[in-house]
HTML snippet that shows the backbone in 3Dmol.js (N, CA, C, O; Angstrom):
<script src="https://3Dmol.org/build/3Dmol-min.js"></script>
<div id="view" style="width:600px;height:400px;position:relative"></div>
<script>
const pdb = `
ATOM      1  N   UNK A   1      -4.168  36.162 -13.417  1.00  0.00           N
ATOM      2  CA  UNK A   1      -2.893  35.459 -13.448  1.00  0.00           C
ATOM      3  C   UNK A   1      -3.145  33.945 -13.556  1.00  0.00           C
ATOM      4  O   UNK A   1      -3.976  33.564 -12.731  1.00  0.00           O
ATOM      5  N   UNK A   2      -2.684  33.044 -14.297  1.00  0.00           N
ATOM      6  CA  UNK A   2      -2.273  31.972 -14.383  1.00  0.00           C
ATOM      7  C   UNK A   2      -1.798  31.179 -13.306  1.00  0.00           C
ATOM      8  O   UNK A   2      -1.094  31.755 -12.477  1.00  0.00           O
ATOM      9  N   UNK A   3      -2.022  30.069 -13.166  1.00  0.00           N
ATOM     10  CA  UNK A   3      -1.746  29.195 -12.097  1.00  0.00           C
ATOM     11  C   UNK A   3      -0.296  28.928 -12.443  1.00  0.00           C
ATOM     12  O   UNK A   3       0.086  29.052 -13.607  1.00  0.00           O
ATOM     13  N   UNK A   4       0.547  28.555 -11.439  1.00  0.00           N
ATOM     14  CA  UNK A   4       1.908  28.156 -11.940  1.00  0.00           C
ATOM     15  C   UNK A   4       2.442  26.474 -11.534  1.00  0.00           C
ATOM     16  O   UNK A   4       2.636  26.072 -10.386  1.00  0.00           O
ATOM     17  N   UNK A   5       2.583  25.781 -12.617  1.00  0.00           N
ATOM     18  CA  UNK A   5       2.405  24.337 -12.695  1.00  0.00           C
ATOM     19  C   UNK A   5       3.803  23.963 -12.433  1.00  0.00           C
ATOM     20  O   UNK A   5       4.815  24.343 -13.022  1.00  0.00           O
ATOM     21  N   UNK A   6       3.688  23.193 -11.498  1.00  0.00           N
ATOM     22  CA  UNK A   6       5.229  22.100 -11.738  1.00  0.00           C
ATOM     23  C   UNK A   6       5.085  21.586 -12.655  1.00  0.00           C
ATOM     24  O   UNK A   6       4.103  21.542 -13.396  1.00  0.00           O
ATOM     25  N   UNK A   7       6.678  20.834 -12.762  1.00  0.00           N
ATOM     26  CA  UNK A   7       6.925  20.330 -13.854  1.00  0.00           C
ATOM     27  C   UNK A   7       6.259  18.279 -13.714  1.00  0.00           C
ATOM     28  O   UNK A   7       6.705  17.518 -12.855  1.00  0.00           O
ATOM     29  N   UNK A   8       5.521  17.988 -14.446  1.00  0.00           N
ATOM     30  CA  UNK A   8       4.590  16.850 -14.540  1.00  0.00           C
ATOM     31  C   UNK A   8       6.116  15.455 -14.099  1.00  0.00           C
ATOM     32  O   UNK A   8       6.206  14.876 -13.016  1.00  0.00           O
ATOM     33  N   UNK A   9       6.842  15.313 -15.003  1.00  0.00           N
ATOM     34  CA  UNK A   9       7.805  14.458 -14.908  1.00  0.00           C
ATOM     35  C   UNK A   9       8.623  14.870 -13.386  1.00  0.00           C
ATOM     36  O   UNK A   9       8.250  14.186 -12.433  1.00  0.00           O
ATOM     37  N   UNK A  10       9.292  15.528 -13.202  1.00  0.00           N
ATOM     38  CA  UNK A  10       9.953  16.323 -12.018  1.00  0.00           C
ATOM     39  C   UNK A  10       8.981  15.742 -10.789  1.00  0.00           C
ATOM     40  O   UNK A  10       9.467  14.880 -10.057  1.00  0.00           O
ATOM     41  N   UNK A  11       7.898  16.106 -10.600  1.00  0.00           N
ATOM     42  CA  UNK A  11       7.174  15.861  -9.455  1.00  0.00           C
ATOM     43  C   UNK A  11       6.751  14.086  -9.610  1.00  0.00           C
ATOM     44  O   UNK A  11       6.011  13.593  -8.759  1.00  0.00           O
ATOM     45  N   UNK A  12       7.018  13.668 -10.171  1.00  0.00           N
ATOM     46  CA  UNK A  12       7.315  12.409  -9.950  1.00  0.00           C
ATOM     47  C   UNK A  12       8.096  11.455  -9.599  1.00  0.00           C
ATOM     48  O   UNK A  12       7.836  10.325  -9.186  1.00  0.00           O
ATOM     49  N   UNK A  13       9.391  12.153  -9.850  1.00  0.00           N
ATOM     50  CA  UNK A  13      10.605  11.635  -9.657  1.00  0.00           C
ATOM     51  C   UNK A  13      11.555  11.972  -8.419  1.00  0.00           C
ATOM     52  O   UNK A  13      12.531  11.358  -7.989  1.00  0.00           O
ATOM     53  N   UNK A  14      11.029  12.990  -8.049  1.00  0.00           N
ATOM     54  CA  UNK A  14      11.332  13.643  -6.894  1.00  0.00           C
ATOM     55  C   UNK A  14      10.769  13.575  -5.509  1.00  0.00           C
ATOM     56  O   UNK A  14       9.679  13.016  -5.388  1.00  0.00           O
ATOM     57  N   UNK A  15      11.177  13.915  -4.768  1.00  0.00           N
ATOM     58  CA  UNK A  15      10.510  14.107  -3.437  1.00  0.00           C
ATOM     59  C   UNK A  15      11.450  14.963  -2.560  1.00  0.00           C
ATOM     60  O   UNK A  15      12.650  14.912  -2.827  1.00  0.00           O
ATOM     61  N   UNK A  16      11.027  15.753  -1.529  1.00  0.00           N
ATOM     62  CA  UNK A  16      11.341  16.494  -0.455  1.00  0.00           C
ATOM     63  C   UNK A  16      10.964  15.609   1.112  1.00  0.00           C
ATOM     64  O   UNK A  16      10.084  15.116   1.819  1.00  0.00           O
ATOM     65  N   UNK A  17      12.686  15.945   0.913  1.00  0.00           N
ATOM     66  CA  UNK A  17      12.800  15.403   2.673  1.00  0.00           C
ATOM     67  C   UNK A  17      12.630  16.367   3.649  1.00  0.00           C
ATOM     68  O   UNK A  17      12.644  17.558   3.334  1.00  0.00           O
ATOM     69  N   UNK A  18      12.481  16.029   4.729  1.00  0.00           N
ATOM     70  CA  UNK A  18      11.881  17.163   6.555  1.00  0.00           C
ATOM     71  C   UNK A  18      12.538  18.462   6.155  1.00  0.00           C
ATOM     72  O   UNK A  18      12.124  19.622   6.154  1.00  0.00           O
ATOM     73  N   UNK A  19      13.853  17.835   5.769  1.00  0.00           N
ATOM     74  CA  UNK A  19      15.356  19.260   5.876  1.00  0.00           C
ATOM     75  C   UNK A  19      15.131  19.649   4.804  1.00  0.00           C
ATOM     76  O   UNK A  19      16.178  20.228   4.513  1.00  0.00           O
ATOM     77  N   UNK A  20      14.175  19.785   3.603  1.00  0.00           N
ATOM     78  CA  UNK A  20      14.316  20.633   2.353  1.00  0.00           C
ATOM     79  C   UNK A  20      15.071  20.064   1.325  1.00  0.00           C
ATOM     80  O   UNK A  20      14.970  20.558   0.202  1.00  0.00           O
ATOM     81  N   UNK A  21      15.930  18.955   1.544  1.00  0.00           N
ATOM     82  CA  UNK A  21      16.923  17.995   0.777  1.00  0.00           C
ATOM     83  C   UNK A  21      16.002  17.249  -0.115  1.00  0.00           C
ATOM     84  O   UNK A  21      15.090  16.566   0.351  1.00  0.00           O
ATOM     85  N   UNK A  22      16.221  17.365  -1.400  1.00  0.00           N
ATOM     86  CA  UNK A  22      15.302  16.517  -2.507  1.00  0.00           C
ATOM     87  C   UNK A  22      15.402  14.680  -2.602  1.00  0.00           C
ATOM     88  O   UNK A  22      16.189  14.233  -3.436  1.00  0.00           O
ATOM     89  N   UNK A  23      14.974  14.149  -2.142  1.00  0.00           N
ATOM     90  CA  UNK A  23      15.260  12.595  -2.702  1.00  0.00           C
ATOM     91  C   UNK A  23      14.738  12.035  -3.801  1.00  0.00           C
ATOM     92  O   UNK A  23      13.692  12.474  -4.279  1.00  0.00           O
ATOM     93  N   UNK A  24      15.440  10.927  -4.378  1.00  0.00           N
ATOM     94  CA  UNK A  24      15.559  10.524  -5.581  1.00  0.00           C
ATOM     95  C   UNK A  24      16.036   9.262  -5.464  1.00  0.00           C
ATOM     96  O   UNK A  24      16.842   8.752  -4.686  1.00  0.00           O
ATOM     97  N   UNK A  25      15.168   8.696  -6.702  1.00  0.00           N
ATOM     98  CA  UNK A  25      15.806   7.301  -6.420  1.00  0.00           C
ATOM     99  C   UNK A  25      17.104   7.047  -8.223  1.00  0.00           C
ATOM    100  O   UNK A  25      17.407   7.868  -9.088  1.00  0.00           O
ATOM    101  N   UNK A  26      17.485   5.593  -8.057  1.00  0.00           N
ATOM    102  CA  UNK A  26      18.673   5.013  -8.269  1.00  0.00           C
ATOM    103  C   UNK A  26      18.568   4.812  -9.688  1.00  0.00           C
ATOM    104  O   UNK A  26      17.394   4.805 -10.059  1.00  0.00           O
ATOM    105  N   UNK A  27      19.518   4.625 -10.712  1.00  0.00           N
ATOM    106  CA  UNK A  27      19.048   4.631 -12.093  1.00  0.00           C
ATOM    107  C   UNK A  27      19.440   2.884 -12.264  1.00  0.00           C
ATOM    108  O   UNK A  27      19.644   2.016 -11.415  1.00  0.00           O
ATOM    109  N   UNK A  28      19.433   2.856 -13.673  1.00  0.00           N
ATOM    110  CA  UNK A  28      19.954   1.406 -13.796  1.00  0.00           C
ATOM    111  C   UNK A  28      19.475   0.135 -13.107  1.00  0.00           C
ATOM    112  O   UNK A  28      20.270  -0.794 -12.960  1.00  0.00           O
ATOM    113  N   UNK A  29      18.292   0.049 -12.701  1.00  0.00           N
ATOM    114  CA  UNK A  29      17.393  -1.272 -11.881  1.00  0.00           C
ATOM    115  C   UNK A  29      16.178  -1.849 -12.346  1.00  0.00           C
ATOM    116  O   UNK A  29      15.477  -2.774 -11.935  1.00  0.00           O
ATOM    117  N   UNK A  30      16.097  -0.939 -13.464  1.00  0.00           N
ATOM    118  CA  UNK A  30      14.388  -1.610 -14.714  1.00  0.00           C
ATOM    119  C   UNK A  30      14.950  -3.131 -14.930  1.00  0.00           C
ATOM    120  O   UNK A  30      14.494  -4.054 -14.254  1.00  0.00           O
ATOM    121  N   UNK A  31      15.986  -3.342 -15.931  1.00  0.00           N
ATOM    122  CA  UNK A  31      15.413  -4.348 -16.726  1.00  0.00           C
ATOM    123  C   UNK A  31      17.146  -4.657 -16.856  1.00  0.00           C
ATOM    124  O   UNK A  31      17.950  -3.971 -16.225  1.00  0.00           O
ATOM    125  N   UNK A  32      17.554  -5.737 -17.727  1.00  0.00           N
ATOM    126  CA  UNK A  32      19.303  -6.140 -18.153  1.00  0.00           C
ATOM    127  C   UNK A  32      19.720  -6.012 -16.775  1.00  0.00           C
ATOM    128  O   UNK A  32      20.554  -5.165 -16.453  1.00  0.00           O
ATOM    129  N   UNK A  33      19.064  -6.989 -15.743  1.00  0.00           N
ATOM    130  CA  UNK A  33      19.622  -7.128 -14.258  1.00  0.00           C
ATOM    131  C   UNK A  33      20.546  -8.361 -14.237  1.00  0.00           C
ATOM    132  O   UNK A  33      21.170  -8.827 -13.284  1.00  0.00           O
ATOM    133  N   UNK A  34      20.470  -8.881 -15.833  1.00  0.00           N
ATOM    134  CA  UNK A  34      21.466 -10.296 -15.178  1.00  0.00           C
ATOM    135  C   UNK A  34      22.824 -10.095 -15.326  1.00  0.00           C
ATOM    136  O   UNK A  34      23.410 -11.122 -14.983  1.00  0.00           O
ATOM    137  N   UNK A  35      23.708  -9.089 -15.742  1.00  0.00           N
ATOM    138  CA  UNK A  35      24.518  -9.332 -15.949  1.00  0.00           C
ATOM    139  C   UNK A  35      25.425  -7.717 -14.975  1.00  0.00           C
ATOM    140  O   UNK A  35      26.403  -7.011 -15.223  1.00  0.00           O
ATOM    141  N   UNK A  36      24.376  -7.783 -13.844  1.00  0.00           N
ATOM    142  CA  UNK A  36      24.684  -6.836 -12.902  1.00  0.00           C
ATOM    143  C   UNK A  36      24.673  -7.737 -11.805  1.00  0.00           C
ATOM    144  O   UNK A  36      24.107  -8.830 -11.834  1.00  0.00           O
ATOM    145  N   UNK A  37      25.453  -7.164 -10.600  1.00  0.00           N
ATOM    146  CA  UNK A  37      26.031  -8.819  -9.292  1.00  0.00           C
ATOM    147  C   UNK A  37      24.707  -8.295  -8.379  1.00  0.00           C
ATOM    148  O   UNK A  37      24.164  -7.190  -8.346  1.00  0.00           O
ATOM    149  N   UNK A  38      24.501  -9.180  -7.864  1.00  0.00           N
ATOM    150  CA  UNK A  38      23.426  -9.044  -6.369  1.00  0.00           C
ATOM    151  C   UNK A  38      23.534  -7.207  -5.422  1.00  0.00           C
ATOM    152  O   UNK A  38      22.699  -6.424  -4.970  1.00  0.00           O
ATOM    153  N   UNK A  39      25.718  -7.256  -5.568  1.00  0.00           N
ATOM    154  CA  UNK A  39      25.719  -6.267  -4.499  1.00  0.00           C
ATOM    155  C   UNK A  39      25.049  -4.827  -5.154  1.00  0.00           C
ATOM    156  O   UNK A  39      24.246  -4.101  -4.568  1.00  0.00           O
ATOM    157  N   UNK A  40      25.565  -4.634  -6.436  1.00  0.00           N
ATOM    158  CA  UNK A  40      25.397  -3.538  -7.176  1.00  0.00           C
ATOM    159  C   UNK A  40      23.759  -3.500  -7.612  1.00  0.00           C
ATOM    160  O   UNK A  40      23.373  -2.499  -8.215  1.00  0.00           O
ATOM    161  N   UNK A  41      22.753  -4.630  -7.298  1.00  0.00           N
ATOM    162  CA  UNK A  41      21.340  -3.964  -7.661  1.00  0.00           C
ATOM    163  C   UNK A  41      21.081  -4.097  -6.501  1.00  0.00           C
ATOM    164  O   UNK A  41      20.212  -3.238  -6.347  1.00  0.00           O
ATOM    165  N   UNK A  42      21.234  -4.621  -5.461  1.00  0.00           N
ATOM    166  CA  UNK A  42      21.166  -4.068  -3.625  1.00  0.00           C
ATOM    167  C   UNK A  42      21.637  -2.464  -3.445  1.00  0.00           C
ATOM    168  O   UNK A  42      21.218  -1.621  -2.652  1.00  0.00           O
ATOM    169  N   UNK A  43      22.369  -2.396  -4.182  1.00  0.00           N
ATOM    170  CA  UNK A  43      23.052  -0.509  -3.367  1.00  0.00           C
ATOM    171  C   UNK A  43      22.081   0.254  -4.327  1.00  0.00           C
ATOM    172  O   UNK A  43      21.839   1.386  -3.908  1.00  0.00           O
ATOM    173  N   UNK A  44      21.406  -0.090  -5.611  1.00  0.00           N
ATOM    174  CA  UNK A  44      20.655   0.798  -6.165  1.00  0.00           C
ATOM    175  C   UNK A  44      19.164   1.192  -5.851  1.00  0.00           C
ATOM    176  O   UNK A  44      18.455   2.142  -6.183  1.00  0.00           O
ATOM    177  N   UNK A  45      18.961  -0.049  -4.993  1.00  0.00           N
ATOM    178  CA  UNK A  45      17.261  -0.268  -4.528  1.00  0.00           C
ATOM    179  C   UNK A  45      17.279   1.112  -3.559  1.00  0.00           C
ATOM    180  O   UNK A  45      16.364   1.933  -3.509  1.00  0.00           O
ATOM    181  N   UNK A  46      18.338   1.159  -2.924  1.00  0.00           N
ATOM    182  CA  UNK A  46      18.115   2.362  -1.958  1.00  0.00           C
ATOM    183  C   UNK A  46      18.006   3.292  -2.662  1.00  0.00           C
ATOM    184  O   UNK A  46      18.342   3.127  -3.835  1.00  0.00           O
ATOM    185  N   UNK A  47      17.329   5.072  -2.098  1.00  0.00           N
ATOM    186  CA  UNK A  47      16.959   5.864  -2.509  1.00  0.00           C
ATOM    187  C   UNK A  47      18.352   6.891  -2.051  1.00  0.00           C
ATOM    188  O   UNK A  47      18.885   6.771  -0.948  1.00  0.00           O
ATOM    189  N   UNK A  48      18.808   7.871  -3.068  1.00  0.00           N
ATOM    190  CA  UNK A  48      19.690   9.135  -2.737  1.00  0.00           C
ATOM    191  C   UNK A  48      19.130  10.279  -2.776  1.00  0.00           C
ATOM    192  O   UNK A  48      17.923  10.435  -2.959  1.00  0.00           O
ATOM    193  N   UNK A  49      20.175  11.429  -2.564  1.00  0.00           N
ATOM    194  CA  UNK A  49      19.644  12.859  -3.051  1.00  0.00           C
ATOM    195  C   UNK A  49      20.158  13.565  -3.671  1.00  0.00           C
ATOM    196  O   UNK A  49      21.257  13.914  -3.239  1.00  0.00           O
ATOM    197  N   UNK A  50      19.810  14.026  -4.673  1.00  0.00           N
ATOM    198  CA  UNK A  50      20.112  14.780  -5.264  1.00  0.00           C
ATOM    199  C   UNK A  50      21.493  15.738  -4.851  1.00  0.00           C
ATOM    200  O   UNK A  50      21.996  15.978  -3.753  1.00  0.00           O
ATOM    201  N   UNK A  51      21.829  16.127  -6.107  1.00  0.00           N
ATOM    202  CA  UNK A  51      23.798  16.774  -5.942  1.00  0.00           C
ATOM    203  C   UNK A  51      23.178  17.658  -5.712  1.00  0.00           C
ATOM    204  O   UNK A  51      21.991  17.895  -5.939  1.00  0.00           O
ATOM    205  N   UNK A  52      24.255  18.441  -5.049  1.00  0.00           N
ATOM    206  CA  UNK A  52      23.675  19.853  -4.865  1.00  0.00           C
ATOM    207  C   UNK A  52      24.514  20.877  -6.202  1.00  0.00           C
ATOM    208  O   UNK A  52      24.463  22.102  -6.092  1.00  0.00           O
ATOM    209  N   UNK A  53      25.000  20.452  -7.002  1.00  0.00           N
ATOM    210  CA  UNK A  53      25.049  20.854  -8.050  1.00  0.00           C
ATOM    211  C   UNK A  53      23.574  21.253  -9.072  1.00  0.00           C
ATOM    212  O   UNK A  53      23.424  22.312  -9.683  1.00  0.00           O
ATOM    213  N   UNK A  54      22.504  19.980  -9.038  1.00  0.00           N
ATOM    214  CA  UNK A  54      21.691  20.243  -9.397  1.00  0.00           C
ATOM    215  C   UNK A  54      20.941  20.522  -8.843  1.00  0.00           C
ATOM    216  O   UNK A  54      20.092  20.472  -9.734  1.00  0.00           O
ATOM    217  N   UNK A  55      20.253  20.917  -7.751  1.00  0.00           N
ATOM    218  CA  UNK A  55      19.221  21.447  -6.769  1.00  0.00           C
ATOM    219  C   UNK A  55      19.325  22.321  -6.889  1.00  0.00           C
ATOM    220  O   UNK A  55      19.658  22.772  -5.793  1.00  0.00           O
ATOM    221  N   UNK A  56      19.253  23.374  -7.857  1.00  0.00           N
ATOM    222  CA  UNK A  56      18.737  24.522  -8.070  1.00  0.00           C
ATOM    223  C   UNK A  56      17.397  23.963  -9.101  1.00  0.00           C
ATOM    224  O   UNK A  56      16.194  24.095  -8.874  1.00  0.00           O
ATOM    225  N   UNK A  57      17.930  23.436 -10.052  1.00  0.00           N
ATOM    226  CA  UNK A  57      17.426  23.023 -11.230  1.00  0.00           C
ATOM    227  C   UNK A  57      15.946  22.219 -11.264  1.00  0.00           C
ATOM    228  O   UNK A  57      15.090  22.291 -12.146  1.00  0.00           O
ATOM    229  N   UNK A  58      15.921  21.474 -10.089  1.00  0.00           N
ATOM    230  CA  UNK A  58      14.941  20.366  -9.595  1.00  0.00           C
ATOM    231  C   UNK A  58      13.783  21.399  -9.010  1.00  0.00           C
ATOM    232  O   UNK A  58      12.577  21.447  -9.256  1.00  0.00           O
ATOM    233  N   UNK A  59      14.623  22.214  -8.133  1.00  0.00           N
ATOM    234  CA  UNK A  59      13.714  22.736  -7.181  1.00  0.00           C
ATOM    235  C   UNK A  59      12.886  23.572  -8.001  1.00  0.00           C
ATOM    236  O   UNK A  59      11.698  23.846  -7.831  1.00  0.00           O
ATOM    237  N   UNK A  60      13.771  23.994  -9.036  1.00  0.00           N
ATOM    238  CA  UNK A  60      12.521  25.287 -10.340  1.00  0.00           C
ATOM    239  C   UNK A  60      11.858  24.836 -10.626  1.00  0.00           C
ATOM    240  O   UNK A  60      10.786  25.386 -10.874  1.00  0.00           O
ATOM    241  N   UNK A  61      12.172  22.738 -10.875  1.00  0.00           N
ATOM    242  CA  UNK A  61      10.992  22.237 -12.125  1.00  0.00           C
ATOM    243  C   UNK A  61       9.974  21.939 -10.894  1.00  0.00           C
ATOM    244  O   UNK A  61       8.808  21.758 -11.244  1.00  0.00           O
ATOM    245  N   UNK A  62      10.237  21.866  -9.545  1.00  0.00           N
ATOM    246  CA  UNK A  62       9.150  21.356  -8.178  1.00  0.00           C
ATOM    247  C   UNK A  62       8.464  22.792  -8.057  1.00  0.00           C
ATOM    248  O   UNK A  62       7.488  22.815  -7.307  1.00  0.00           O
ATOM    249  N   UNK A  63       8.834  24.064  -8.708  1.00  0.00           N
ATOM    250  CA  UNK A  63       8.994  25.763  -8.148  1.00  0.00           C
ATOM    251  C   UNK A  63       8.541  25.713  -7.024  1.00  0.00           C
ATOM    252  O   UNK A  63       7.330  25.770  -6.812  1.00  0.00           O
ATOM    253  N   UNK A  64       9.605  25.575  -5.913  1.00  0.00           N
ATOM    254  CA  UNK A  64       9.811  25.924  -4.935  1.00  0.00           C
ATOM    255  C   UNK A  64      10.699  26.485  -4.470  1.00  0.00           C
ATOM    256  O   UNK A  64      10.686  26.779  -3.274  1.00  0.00           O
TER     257      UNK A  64
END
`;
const viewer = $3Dmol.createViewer("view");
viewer.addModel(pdb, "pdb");
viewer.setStyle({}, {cartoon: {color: "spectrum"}});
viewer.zoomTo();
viewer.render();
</script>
């Protein structure tokens, strides 16, 4: 049998919190920051989690 690989991109972008909850960080904070205000690239620096709409989807490409 074959080894079974996560997905290369996925396991980068992702992470698992204590509770099994996937975290993820914020889109929109690379680059064209000037014409975004202080508050709105402050609320993006923080990290979220994933919808649970898509946490099925994440967790296949993490297969877990």
């Amino acid at each position: 049998m074959p080894k079974v690989k996560r997905n290369s991109s996925a396991k980068k972008r992702f992470s698992l919190t204590g509770t099994g909850k996937v975290k993820r960080k914020h889109a929109f904070k690379r680059h064209i920051l000037t014409k975004k205000t202080t508050k709105q690239k402050r609320a993006l620096t923080h990290s979220g989690l994933v919808h649970e709409s898509d946490m099925n989807n994440v967790k296949a490409m993490l297969n877990l």
